[in-house]
N, C-alpha and C positions, 0 to 999 in steps of 0.2 A: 533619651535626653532631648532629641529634636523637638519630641511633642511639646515641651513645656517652652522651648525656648521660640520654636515658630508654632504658635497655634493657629494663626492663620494659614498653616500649612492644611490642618482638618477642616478648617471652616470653609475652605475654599472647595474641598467637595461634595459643599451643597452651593455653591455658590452661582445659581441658573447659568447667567453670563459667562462666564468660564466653561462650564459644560455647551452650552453653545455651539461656541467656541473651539472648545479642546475635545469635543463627543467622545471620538474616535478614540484619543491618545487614554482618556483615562480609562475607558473598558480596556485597553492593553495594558493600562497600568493594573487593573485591579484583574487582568488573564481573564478577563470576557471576551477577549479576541485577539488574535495573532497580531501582534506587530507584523512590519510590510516585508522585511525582510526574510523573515520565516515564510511567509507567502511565497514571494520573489523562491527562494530556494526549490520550490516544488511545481515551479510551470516551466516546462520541458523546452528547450530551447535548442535549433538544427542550424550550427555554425561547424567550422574550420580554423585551425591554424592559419590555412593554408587562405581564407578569403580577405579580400581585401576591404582597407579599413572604410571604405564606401558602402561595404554586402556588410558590414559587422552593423553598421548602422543603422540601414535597412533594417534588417533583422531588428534591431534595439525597436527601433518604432513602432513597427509591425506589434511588437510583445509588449510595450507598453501601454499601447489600446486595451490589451486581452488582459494586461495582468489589472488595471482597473475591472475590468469587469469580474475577472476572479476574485478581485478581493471582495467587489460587493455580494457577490456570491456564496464565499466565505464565510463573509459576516454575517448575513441571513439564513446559516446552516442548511442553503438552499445545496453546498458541492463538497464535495471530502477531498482533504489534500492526498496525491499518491504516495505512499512509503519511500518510494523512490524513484528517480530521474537518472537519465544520463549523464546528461547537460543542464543550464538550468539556464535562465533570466539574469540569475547572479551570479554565474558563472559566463556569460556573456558580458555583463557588464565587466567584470574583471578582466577577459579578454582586449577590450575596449581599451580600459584603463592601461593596462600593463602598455599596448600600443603609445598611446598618449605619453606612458613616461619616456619613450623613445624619444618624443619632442616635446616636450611639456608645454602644454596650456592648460593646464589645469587652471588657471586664474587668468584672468582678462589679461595682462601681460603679456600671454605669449611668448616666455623665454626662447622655447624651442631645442631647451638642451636638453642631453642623454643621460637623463640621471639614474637612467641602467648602467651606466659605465662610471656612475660619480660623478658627474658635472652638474655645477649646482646653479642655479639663475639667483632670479631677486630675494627669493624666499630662504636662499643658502641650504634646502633640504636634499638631502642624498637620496638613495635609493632603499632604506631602512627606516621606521618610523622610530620617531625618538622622541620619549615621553619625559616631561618633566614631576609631574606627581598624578598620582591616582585616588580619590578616595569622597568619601562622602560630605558633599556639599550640602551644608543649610543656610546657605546663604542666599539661595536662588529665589526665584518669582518663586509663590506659596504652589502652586500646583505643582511644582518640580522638586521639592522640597519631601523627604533627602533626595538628592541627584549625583547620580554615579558621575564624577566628571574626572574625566582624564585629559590633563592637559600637556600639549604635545607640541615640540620645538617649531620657531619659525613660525615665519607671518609673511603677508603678501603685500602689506602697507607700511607706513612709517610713521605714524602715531606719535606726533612731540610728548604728546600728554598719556603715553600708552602707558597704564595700571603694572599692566602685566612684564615691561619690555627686558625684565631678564631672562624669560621665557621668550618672546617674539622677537628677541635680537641676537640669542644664542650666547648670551651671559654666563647660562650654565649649562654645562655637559650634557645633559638631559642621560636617560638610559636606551638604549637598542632594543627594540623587541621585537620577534617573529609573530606572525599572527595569530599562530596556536596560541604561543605565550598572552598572546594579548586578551587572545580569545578568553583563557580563562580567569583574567583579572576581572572584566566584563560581569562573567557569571557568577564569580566573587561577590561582585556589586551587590546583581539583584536578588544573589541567597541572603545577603546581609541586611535588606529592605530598602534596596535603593527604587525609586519608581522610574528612573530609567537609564540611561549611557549619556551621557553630556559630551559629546565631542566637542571637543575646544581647543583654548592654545593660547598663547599664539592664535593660529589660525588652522582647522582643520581640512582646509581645503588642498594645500599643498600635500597631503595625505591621502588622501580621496582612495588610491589604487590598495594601498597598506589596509584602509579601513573598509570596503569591501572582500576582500581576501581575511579581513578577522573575524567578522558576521557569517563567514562559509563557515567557520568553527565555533559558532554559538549556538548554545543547544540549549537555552533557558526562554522564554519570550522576555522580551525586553525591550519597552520603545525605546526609541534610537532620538538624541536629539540633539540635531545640527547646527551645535553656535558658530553662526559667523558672523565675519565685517561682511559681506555680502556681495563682494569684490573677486567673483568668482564667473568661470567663461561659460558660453552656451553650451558645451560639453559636459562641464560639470554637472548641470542644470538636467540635462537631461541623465545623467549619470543617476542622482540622486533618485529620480523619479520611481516610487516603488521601492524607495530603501531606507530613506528619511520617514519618520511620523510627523517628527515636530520640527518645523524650520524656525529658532530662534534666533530670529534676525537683527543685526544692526542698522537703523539708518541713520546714520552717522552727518553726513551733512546736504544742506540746502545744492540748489542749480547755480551757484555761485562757482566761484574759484575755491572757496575754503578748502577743500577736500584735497586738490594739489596743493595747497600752500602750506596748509597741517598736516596733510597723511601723505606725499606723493602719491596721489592718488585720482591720475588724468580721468573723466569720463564717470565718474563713481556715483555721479545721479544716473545719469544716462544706465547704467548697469544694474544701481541697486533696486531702479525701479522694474525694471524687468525681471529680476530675481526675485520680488516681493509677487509679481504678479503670478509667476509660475510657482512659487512655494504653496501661495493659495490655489492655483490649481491643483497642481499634485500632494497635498499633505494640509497638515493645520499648520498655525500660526503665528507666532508669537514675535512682535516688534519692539528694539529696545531704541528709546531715542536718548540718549544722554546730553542732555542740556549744558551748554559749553558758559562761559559767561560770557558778553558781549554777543552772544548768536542768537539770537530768539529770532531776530528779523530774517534774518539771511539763511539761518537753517532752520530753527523748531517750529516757527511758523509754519513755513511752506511744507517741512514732512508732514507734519499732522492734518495741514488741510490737504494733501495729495493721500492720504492712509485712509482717510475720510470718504473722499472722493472715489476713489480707484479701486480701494477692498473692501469701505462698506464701514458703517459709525459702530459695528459690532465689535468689531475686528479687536485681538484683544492686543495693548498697546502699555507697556513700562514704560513713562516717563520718569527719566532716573536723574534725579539730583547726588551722586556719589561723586562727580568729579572732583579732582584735586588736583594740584600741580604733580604734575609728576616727569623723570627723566629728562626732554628737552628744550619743556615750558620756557625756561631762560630764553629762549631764544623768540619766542613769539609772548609779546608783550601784553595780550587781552588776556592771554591764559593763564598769566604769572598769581590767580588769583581764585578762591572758592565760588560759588555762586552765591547771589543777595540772597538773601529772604525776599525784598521785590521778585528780583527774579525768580524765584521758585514759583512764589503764586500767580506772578504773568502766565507762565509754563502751563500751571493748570486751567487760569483762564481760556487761555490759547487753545488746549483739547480741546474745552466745555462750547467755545466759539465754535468749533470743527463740527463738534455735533457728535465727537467720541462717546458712546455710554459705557464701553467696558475695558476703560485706561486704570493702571492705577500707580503707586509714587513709590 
């Protein structure tokens, strides 16, 4: 049914600019080569319970030099993965993880609470991952399209205008699920023709440890693709690295105030540019700017000419006119409203000014 309702979904796997772009992610989509994660699974990794979380990290660095070069390795049927490992790279990262949820920073916040014991911070998540629905997306950017997305409780921002906020506020119950279990909804996905995992939410970063530990039980290839607000810690960041394909990122607003004033969300230029930059190091790509009304100036402006700038006019880049009022809009009075028709075509002006060639709406 997808084909006929997104045909841009086929079209876009001839589409130069996109492959680019996305090289990497669609030979995994079409199993011309391993996602990173199944990599990650089979480069050997010499850690301890017992070392401390400074030698864990050592370690992480050290193997994230090597597993870049493994994969390119990989990918040029230049090395054959081992049948089997002891330890592994993603069994290190998980190590990591589980630490961290000792004190959580998972997200630039820095709670610091023991959500092994149930204590929850900003993002109100426990120590079990809690999924709100699972299933196939065609609603996504046409390369993603169908996308396995599993959307999963809690968020790390506070979004007046959030889409989503009976999922990223804990509105609903969500379900509990171990990472087996999780594991093989996943595999569900891509038997069913998904082209890859959508981790979302809310926000799947509060997650981060839950979703490592469910990829140690996926046993299909399957790109992995990381939707966030991008509001996530330098831990994180290196956590992903070698586990993400596709970073499909938000940048949400301008070097303004906006971002605390709408999202509580202190520092969030400061962050999410550094998060775009390491995404483009370690993985491909994908930027969503959501055009707010009254912000062009103060945010879509400056992101697209910083995206431009900083990743390159390649870089592939959703400017999305889908906003709508939604949940605490009342309260902030620019947002009480759709966006113009002006305003949309400013928006595309605004890319074509940057010098973006491979944006689309």
């Amino acid at each position: 049914m997808w084909r006929f309702l997104r045909s841009d979904a086929i079209e876009v796997l001839n589409d130069e600019m996109a492959k680019k772009s996305l090289g990497r992610y669609f030979a995994v989509m079409q199993n011309q080569k391993l996602a990173k994660f199944m990599i990650a699974k089979k480069l050997p990794a010499e850690f301890s319970e017992k070392d401390s979380l400074e030698e864990l990290w050592q370690s992480h660095s050290e193997l994230t030099e090597e597993f870049h070069k493994m994969e390119h390795e990989v990918d040029v049927e230049q090395r054959k993965l081992a049948e089997t490992v002891d330890k592994s790279y993603l069994d290190l990262k998980i190590e990591i993880a589980n630490r961290i949820m000792r004190n959580c920073h998972f997200c630039t916040r820095r709670c610091e609470v023991n959500r092994l014991e149930n204590e929850k911070g900003y993002c109100r998540c426990g120590s079990e991952i809690t999924v709100s629905s699972i299933f196939e997306h065609v609603g996504e950017e046409p390369e993603l399209v169908p996308s396995g997305t599993i959307f999963t409780m809690g968020c790390t921002m506070r979004c007046k205008h959030c889409q989503n906020w009976t999922i990223s506020q804990w509105m609903e119950n969500g379900e509990a699920y171990t990472p087996e279990g999780l594991a093989t909804e996943v595999e569900k996905l891509r038997i069913s023709g998904c082209r890859n995992a959508n981790l979302v939410g809310g926000e799947p970063t509060p997650w981060t440890e839950q979703w490592l530990k469910t990829f140690k039980h996926v046993n299909v290839n399957i790109p992995i693709v990381w939707n966030s607000n991008s509001y996530y810690s330098p831990e994180t960041t290196q956590l992903l690295a070698g586990f993400a394909d596709v970073y499909l990122l938000d940048f949400k607003y301008g070097p303004s105030e906006c971002a605390e004033r709408i999202s509580e969300a202190p520092d969030y230029w400061k962050v999410c540019a550094y998060n775009h930059l390491q995404a483009k190091k370690y993985g491909e790509l994908i930027i969503r700017v959501l055009v707010l009304p009254n912000h062009l100036e103060c945010c879509t402006e400056p992101i697209l000419n910083w995206i431009a700038e900083k990743l390159g006019v390649e870089t592939r880049v959703n400017v999305m006119f889908q906003y709508r009022p939604e949940w605490r809009t009342y309260e902030t009075q620019e947002l009480q409203r759709r966006l113009t028709r002006n305003e949309m075509d400013k928006a595309v002006r605004l890319a074509e000014k940057a010098g973006l060639v491979n944006f689309i709406t």
